[in-house]
C-alpha positions as CSV (number, residue, x, y, z in Angstrom):
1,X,229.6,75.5,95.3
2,X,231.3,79.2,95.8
3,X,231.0,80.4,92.4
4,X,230.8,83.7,90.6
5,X,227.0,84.1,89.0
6,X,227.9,85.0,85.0
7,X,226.0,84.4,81.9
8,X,226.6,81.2,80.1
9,X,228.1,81.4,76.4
10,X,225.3,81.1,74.0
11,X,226.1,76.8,72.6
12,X,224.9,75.9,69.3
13,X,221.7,74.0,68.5
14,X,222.3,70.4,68.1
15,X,220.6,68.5,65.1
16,X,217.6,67.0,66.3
17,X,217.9,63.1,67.1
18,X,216.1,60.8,65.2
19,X,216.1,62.1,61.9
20,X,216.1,59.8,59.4
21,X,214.4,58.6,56.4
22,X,210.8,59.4,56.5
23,X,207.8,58.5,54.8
24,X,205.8,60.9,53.8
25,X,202.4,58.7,52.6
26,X,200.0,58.5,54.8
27,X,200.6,54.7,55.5
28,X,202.9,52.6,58.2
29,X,203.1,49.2,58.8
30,X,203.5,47.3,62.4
31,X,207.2,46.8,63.8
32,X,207.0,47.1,67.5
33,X,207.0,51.2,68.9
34,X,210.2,52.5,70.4
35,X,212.9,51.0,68.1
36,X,214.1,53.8,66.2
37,X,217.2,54.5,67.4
38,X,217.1,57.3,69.7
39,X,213.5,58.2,69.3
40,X,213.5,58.9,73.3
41,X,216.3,60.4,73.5
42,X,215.6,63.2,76.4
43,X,216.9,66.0,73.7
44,X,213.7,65.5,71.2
45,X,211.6,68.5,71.3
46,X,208.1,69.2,70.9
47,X,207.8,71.1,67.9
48,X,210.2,69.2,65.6
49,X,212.8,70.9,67.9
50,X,211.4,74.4,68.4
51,X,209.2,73.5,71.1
52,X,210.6,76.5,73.5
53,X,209.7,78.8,70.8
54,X,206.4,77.9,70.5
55,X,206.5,78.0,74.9
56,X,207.0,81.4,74.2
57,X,204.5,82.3,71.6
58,X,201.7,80.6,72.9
59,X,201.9,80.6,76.7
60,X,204.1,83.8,77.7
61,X,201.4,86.5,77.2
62,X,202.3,89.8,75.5
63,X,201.8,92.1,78.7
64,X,204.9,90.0,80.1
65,X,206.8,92.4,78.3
66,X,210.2,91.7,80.8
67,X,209.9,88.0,79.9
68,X,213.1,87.5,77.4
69,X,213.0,84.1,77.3
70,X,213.4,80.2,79.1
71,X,216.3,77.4,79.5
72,X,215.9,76.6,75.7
73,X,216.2,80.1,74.4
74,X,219.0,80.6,77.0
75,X,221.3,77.6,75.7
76,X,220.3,77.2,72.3
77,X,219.5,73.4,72.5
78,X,216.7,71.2,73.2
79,X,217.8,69.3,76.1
80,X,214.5,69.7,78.2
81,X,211.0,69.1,76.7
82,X,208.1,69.3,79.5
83,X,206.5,66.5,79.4
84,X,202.7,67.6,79.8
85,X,203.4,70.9,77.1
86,X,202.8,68.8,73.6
87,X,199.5,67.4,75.0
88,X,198.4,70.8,77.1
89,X,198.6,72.6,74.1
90,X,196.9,70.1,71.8
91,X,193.3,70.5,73.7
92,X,194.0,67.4,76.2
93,X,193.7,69.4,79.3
94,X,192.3,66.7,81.0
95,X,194.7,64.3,80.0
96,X,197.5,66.0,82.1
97,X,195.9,67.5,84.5
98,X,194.5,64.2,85.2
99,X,197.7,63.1,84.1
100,X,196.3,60.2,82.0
101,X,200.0,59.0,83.7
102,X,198.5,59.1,86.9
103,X,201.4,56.3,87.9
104,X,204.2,58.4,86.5
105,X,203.5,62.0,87.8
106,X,203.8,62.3,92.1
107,X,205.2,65.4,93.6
108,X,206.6,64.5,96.9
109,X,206.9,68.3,97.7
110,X,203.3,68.9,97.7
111,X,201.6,69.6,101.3
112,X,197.9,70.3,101.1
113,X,197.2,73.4,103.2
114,X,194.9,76.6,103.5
115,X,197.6,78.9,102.5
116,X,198.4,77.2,99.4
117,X,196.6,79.1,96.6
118,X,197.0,75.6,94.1
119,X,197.0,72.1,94.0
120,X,200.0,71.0,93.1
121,X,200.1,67.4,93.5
122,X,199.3,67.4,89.7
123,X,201.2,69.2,86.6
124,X,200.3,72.6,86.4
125,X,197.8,73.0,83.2
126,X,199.5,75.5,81.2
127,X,196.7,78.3,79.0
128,X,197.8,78.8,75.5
129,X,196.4,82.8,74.8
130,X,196.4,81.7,71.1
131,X,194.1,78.6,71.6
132,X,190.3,80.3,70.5
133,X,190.3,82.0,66.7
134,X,190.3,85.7,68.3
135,X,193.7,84.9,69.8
136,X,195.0,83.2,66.9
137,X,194.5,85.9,64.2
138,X,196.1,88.4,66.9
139,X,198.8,86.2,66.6
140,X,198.9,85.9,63.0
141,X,198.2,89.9,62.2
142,X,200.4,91.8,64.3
143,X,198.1,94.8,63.2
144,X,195.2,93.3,64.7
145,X,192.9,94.8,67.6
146,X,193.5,92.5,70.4
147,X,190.1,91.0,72.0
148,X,189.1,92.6,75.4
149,X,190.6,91.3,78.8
150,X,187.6,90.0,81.0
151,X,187.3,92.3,84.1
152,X,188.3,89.4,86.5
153,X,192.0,89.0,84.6
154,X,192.4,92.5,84.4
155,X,191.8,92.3,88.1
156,X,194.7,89.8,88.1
157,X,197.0,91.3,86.1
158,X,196.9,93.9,88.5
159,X,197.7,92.0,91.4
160,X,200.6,90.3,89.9
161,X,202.0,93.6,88.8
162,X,201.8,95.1,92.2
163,X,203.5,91.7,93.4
164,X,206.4,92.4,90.7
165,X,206.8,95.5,92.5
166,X,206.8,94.5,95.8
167,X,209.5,92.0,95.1
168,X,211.2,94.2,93.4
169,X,211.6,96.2,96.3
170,X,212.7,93.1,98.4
171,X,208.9,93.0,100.5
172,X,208.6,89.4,99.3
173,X,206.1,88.3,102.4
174,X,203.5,91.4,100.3
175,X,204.8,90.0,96.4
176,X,204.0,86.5,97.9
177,X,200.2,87.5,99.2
178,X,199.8,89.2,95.8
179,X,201.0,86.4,93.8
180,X,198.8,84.5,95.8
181,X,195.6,86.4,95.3
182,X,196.5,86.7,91.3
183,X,196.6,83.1,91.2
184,X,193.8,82.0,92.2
185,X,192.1,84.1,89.1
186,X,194.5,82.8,86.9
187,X,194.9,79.5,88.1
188,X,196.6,78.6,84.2
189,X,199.2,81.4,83.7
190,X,202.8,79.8,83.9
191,X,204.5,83.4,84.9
192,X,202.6,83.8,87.9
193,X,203.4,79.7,89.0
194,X,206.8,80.1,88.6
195,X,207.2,83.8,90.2
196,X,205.6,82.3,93.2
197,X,208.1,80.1,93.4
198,X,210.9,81.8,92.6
199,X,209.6,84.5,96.1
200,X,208.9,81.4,98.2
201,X,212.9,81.2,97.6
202,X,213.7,84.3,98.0
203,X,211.7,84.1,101.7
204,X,214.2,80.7,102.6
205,X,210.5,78.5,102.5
206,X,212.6,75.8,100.1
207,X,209.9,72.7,100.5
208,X,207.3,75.0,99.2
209,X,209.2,76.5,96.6
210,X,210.3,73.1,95.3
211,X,206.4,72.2,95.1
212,X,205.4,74.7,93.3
213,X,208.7,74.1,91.1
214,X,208.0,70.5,90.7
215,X,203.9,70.9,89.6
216,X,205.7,73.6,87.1
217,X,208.9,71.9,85.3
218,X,206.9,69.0,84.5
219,X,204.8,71.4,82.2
220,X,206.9,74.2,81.4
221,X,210.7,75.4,80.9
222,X,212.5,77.9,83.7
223,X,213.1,81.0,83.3
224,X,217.0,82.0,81.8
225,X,219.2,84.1,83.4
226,X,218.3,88.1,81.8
227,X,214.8,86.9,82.4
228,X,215.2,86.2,86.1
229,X,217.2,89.1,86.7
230,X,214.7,91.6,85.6
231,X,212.6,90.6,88.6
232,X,214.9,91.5,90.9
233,X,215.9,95.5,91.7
234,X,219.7,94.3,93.0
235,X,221.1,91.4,91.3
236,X,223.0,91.4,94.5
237,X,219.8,90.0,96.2
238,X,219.5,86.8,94.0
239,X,223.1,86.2,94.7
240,X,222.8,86.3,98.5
241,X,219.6,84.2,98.2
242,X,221.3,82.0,96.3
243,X,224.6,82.1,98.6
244,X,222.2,80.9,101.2
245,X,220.2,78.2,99.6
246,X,223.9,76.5,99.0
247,X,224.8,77.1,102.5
248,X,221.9,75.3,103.9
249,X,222.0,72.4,101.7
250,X,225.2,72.0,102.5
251,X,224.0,71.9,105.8
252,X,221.1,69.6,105.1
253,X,223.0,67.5,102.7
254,X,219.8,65.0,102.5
255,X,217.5,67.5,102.1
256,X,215.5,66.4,98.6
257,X,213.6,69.3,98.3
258,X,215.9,72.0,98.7
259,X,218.5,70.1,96.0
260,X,215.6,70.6,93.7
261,X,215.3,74.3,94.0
262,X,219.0,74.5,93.7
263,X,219.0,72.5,90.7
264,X,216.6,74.8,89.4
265,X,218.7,78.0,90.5
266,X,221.7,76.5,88.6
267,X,219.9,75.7,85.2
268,X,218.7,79.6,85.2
269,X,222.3,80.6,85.4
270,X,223.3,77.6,82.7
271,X,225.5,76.0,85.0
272,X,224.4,72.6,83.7
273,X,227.5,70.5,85.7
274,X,226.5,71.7,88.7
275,X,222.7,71.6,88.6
276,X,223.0,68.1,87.5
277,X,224.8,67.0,90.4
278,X,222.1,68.8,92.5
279,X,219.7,66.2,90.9
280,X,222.0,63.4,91.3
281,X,221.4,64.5,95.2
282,X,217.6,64.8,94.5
283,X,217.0,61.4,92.9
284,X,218.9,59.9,95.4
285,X,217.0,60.8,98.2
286,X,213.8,61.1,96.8
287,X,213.8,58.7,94.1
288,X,209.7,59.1,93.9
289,X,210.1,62.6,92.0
290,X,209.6,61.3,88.4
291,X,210.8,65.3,87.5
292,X,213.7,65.4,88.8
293,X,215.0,62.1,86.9
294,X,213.3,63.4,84.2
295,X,215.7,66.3,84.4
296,X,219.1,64.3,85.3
297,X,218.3,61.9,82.1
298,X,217.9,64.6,80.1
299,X,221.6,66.5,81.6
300,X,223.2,63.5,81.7
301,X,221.7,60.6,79.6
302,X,224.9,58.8,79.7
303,X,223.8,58.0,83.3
304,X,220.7,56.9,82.3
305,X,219.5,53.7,83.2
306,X,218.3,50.9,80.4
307,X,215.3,51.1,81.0
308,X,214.8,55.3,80.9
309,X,217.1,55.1,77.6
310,X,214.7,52.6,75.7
311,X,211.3,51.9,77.6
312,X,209.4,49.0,76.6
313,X,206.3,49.9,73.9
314,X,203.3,49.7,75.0
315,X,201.1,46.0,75.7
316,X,201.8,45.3,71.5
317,X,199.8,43.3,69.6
318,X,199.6,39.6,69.1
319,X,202.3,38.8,66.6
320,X,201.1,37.5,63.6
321,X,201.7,34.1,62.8
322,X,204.6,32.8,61.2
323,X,205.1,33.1,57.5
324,X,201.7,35.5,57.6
325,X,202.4,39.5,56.4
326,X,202.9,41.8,59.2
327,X,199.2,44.4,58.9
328,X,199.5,47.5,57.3
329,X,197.3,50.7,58.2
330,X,195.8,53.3,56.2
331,X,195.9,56.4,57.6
332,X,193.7,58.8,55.3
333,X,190.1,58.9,56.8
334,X,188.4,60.0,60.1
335,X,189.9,58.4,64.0
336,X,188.5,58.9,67.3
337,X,190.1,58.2,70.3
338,X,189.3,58.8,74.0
339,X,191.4,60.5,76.9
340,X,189.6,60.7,80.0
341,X,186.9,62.9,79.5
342,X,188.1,64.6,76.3
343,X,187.3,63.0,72.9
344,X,189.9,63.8,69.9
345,X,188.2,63.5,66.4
346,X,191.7,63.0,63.4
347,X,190.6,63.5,59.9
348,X,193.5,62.3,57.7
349,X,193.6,63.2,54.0
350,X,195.2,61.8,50.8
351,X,197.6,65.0,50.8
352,X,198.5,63.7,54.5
353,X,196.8,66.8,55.7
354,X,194.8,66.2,58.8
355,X,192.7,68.0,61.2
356,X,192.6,66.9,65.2
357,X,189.4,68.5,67.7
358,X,189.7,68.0,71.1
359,X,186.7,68.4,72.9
360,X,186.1,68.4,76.6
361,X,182.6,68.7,77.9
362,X,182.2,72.4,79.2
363,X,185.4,73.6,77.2
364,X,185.7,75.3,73.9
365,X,186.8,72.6,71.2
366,X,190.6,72.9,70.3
367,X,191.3,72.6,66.4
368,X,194.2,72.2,64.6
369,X,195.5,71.3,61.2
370,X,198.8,70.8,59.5
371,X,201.2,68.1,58.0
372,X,201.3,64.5,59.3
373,X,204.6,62.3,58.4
374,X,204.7,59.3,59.4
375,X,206.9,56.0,59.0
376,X,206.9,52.3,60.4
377,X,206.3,53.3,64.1
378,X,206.4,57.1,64.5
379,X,204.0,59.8,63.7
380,X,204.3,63.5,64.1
381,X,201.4,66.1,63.7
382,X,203.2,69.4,62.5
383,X,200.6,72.6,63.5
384,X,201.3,76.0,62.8
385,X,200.0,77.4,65.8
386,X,201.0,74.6,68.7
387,X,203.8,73.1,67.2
388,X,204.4,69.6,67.0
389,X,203.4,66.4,68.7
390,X,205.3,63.6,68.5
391,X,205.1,60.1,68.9
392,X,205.6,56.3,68.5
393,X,202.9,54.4,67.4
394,X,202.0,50.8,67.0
395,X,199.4,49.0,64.7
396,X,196.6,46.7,66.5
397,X,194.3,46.1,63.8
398,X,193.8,47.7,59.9
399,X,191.3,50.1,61.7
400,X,192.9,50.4,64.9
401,X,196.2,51.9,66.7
402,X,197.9,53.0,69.7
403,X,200.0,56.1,69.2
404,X,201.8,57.4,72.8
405,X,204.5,60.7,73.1
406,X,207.4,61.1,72.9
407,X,209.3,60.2,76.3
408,X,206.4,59.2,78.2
409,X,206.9,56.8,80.7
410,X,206.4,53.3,80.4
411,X,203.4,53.3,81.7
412,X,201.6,55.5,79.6
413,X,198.2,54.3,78.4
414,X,198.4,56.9,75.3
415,X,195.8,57.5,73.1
416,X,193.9,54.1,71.0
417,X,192.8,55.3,67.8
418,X,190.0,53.4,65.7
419,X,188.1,54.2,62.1
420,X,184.9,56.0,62.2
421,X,182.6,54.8,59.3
């Protein structure tokens, strides 16, 4: 594992998988979900393939200044799309947080204790700062007078800065206690999550790191290499640390949980070979961690089992009978589904226009609008502000269908739309 630590060549962005022939009336009929060829391919990204871009833009707030960028920006491709990110940032909260794939999320990492400012036996639920209207016309009028900080943020923002400092210094037992204290105010802020981390590695406390790691990378992309190094005063530092960390699982060659971290060190510095034989290591051994083979398939999908490579659809509809038309769906009107405790109204027009509110009792609703396209068993709903969300769908009656994201497990429920009249 003796390696020097160097920056990656910048690779060129693949064409997005899947393309195809698409319709663009608002109208499929049924052929059973998950047939287009490569649809779940690991490299599809949320966002019609600029997902990390809109990572950046809506979740990496402006005062992160020294925040250059994640693994996406870093390589230039789409290999890695958090799971949880399309449906965070689309006003279902409470979808992933209460993971609506409550079979397909488990962090084996995770020990419940005093110390431990979050519960991360669940994804992290990342904020998007652009998500209310004040925040959005910021965004969209760089000349804009940005709305006021509440007090208690400020009061976080503080702590995390004095944390940055700390750690730049090498005190990482004080940047830790800050981070700690900063958290717990900003319980949704991805930097903080994964800065946590990043010191609990620094400090050699690798089943804690890999935790907080897990909770994170199943919502969010690392950090890439120019963005890491400006957290550290000596880049000397992260090499030692990271000279260590190899050491010991070499010594520990079983260990799940410190593979992980490693895996995670290695993908900052883009060396993609050798973090995905640090997975091969971590789904060995802890073949519960629904991340971390999340992670190989995507690295290596050639090593992919059948079943991760084409996942059976969803419980389908009963075939029609023989010789009878297969039902087609009109899409233009007004949907409803349900997801846990959040309700998503989809107004569909004529122009294939549509409008989705999520609304979450005690949350402010989310609202979006853009351009659906659709085709026999796919839909995407392109928003200018959160990007895109993806997905296969599958038609159970003329005023009722079952539409579920892009590689999610098998076992995800996903969302059943019907007609409101």
């Amino acid at each position: 594992m003796d390696r020097p630590i160097e920056r990656p060549p910048n690779a060129s962005r693949p064409s997005r998988p899947g393309d195809g022939n698409w319709n663009h009336g608002p109208e499929w009929g049924h052929r059973p979900g998950w047939d287009h060829p490569g649809w779940n391919n690991p490299n599809w990204g949320w966002g019609g393939g600029s997902w990390a871009g809109h990572w950046h833009n809506n979740c990496i707030r402006p005062h992160y200044g020294w925040y250059n960028g994640c693994w996406n920006n870093y390589w230039g491709s789409n290999w890695y799309a958090p799971l949880a990110w399309g449906a965070v940032g689309w006003g279902l909260g409470s979808w992933t947080s209460n993971w609506g794939y409550s079979s397909a999320y488990y962090n084996p990492y995770y020990v419940a204790a005093p110390a431990v400012p979050y519960d991360y036996s669940q994804p992290v639920v990342v904020d998007n700062y652009v998500n209310d209207a004040a925040d959005a016309a910021v965004a969209a009028d760089p000349n804009a007078q940005p709305p006021a900080e509440d007090p208690a943020v400020q009061h976080a923002t503080a702590l995390f800065d004095e944390g940055l400092a700390l750690f730049k210094k090498g005190d990482y037992r004080s940047a830790l206690n800050k981070f700690d204290a900063a958290l717990t105010q900003l319980p949704d802020d991805p930097v903080i999550h994964e800065v946590r981390a990043v010191t609990l590695f620094a400090l050699g406390e690798y089943q804690q790191s890999a935790a907080a790691l897990n909770s994170f990378l199943s919502s969010a992309p690392g950090m890439d290499w120019t963005t890491m190094s400006s957290l550290y005063g000596n880049a000397a530092d992260y090499e030692a640390q990271l000279r260590k960390l190899e050491q010991y699982c070499v010594s520990k060659p079983n260990d799940a949980a410190a593979y992980f971290v490693l895996a995670y060190q290695y993908l900052v510095l883009g060396a993609k070979d050798q973090a995905t034989d640090a997975l091969r290591v971590v789904v060995k051994n802890q073949p519960k961690d629904s991340t971390a083979k999340r992670m190989l398939d995507a690295l290596a999908p050639e090593q992919a089992t059948a079943v991760a490579q084409t996942p059976p659809a969803p419980a389908a509809a009963p075939a029609p009978a023989a010789g009878a038309e297969s039902p087609a769906i009109d899409l233009v009107g007004n949907w409803r589904a349900k997801a846990g405790d959040t309700t998503i109204d989809l107004a569909i027009t004529d122009a294939s226009q549509f409008t989705w509110k999520a609304s979450e009792k005690g949350k402010a609703t989310a609202e979006l609008d853009g351009q659906l396209t659709a085709d026999a068993d796919a839909l995407t709903l392109d928003s200018a502000t959160q990007g895109a969300m993806s997905g296969s769908v599958a038609t159970l009656s003329p005023d009722k269908w079952r539409f579920a994201l892009a590689g999610a497990p098998a076992s995800d429920p996903g969302l059943t739309f019907e007609r409101v009249r």
